[in-house]
C-alpha positions, -999 to 999 in steps of 0.1 A, spaced: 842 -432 561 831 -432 596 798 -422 614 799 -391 631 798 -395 667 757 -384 681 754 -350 697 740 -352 728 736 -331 759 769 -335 775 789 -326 739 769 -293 733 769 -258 749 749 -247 774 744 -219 749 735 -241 719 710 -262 747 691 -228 752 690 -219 718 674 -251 710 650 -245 742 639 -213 728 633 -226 696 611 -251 714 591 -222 725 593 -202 694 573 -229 677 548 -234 701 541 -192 700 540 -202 656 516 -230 666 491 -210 689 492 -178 668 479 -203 638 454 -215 657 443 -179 665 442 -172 630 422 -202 617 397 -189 642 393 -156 627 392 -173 593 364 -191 610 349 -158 620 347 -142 590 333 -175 572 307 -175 596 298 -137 590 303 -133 554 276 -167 549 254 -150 573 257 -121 555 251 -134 520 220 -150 533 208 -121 545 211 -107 512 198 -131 490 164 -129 512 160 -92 515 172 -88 470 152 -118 458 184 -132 445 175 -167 432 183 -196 454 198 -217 431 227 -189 427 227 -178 461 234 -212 473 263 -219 446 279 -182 460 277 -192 494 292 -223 490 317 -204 469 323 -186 496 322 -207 528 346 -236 503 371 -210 499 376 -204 535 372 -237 545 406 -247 519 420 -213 538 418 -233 570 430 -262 561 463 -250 549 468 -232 579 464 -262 600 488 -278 574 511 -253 584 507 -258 617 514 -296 612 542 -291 595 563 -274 629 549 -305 647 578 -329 637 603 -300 651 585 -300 683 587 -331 687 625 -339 678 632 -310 706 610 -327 727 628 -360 726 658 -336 727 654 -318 762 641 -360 778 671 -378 765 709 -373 750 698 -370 712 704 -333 704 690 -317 674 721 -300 656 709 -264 654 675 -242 653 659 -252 624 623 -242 626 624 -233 588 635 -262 576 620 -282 596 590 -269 586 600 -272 546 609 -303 548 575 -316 566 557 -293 546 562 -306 512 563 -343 524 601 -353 530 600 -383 555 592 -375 588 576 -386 622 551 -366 616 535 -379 578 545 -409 563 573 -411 534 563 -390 505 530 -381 519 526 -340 513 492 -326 521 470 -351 538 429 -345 526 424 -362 554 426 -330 575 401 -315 553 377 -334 569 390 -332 607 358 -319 627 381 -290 641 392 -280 600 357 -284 587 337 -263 616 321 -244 609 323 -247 571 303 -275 565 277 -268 585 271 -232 569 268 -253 537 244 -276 548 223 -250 568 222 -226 537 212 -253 517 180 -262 541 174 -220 541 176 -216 503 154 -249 494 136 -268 522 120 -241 538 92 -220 519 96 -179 519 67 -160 514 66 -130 487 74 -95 509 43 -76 503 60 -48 492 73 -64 465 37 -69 448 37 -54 415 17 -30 405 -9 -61 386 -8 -76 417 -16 -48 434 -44 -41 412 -59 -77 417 -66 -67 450 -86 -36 451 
């Protein structure tokens, strides 16, 4: 059985060379729009932590369970992020092959930003992760996967046990209240 011969520029289309160009763009539109929406899962980590502090300060909600919500909280979104930046990763190896494409004479056969992105995705070899390698934890911990997360942990943590809070006076019962007069 013999090899079939490599597709290259001067054996495809013009037709089939802009489809793979648009695909090009296609996935970098995928890319940025995923980077918009980690940013609004950022967003809302940041405001629903703020939030919850708020709450626990101005309801007397013990620290010990406000912290574990919070961190609840701010761990779920955190996990949210970095599956979408797993995601994006996974239309990285696509990007590149059609970059490689559109410098030299080896063609990508057709679009394929779906399976591209399956088969990077759940860990096939590619140049983007290593042989069998599916979800890297690694990216967890990338400073642009774990901003603002772990610092809304940290910080609530310093909030809810470092730093002192004084009893609201209106809070006094009615002994206390009576201690006074």
């Amino acid at each position: 059985m013999s090899e079939a011969a490599p597709v290259t520029t001067s054996t495809i289309s013009e037709k089939q060379h802009e489809f793979v160009r648009q695909e090009y763009f296609e996935l970098q539109s995928i890319i940025e729009d995923l980077n918009k929406q980690s940013l609004e899962i950022k967003k809302l980590s940041i405001g629903l932590a703020t939030t919850a502090l708020f709450t626990t300060a101005a309801f007397q909600i013990p620290r010990s369970e406000a912290f574990i919500a919070i961190s609840v909280l701010v761990m779920s979104f955190w996990w949210i992020d970095w599956l979408w930046k797993e995601f994006q990763r996974a239309h990285y190896g696509r990007v590149r092959d059609i970059e490689a494409f559109l410098k030299s004479e080896d063609a990508p056969t057709a679009p394929s930003i779906s399976s591209s992105w399956h088969l990077s995705f759940n860990g096939e070899p590619h140049p983007v992760r290593k042989e069998g390698e599916k979800h890297s934890i690694r990216s967890f911990l990338w400073p642009h996967v774990c901003l603002p997360h772990a610092p809304i942990i940290i910080i609530s943590a310093v909030l809810l046990f470092v730093i002192p809070t004084a009893e609201p006076s209106h809070l006094m019962t009615v002994e206390t209240k009576t201690q006074i007069k």
